[in-house]
N, C-alpha and C positions, 0 to 999 in steps of 0.2 A: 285791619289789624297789623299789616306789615308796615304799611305806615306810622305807627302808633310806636309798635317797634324802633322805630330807625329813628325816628323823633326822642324816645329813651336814652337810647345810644348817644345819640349827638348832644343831649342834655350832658350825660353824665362822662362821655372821653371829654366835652370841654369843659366841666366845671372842676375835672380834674386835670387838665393840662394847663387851664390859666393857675390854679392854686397850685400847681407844681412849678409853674414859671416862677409867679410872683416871690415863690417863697426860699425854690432852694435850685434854680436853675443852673448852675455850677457845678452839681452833687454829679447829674446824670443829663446834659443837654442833647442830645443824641435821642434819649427815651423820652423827654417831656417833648420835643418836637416834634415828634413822631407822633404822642397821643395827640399836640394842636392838630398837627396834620388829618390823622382818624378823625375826628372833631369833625372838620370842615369836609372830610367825604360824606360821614353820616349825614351832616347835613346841606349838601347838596343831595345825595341820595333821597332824603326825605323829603325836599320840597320836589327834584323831579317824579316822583314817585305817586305825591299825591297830584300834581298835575297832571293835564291829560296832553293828547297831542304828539307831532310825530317828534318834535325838539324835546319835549320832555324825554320821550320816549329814548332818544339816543343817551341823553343826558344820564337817564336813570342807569341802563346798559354798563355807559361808560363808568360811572361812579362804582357802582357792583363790582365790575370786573374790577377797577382799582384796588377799590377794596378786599376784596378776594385775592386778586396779587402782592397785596400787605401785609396780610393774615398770614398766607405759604409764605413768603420771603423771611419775614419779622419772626416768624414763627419761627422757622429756620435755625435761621441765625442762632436767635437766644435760646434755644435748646442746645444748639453745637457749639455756642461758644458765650453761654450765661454773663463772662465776665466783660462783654461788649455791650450789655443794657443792665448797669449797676442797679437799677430801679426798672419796675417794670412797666411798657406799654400796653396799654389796649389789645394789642396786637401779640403781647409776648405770649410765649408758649400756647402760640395759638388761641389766644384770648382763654386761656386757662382763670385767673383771673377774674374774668366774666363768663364763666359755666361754656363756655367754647362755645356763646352764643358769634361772637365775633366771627368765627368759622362756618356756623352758617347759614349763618343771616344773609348774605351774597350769594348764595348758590341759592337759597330757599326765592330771595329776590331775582336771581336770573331766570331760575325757573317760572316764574309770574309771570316775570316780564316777556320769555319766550311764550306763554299760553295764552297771555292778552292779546298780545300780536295776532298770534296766530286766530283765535275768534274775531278778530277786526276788518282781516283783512289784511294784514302785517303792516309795519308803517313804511314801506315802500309807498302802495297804495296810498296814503294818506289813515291806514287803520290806525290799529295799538288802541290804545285805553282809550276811552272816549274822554272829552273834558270836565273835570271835575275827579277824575282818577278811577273809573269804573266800577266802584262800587264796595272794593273790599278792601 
């Protein structure tokens, strides 16, 4: 399901960051870079996620946490100072937006990723998700 998730996500920040490029990149380039950006976390996030493995494994981590530190950061920002994202990211007011799924979807993914590990044998060991993405 989390995978199914993040695969949504990465559909819908980049079919909305290229039609915001394509069409009016000028208005607000700051915001539509930021949603390419989201874009390509989700989906790295969602391919390391459904893979298994200790690389995935870091990969998936790494991406979450980015993504998590884009969310607080952007989120930030465009609440304290609206008029530096004339148009909104994925990310603004905390993925307001998108129902503050953007907020947390990362922390719901880091906690997975910390409970797989930990059933595996951690990916120290060589644990974490078994290959094929463990199952959920």
């Amino acid at each position: 399901m989390l995978v199914a998730v993040y695969a949504v996500f990465a559909l819908a920040a980049g079919a909305r960051a290229g039609v915001q490029i394509a069409t009016r990149f000028s208005d607000a380039p700051l915001a539509y870079a930021l949603s390419a950006f989201a874009a390509a976390v989700y989906v790295l996030a969602t391919v390391a996620l459904a893979r298994g493995g200790r690389t995935s494994f870091r990969v998936a981590v790494a991406a979450c946490a980015t993504e998590l530190a884009g969310v607080l950061v952007v989120g930030s920002l465009s609440v304290a100072d609206p008029d530096a994202f004339p148009d909104e990211t994925v990310w603004s007011g905390f993925g307001r937006g998108y129902g503050f799924v953007p907020l947390v979807l990362p922390v719901v993914g880091l906690l997975w990723l910390r409970r797989t590990a930990r059933s595996g044998g951690g990916p120290e060991t060589g644990g974490g998700r078994p290959v094929g993405g463990g199952g959920e």
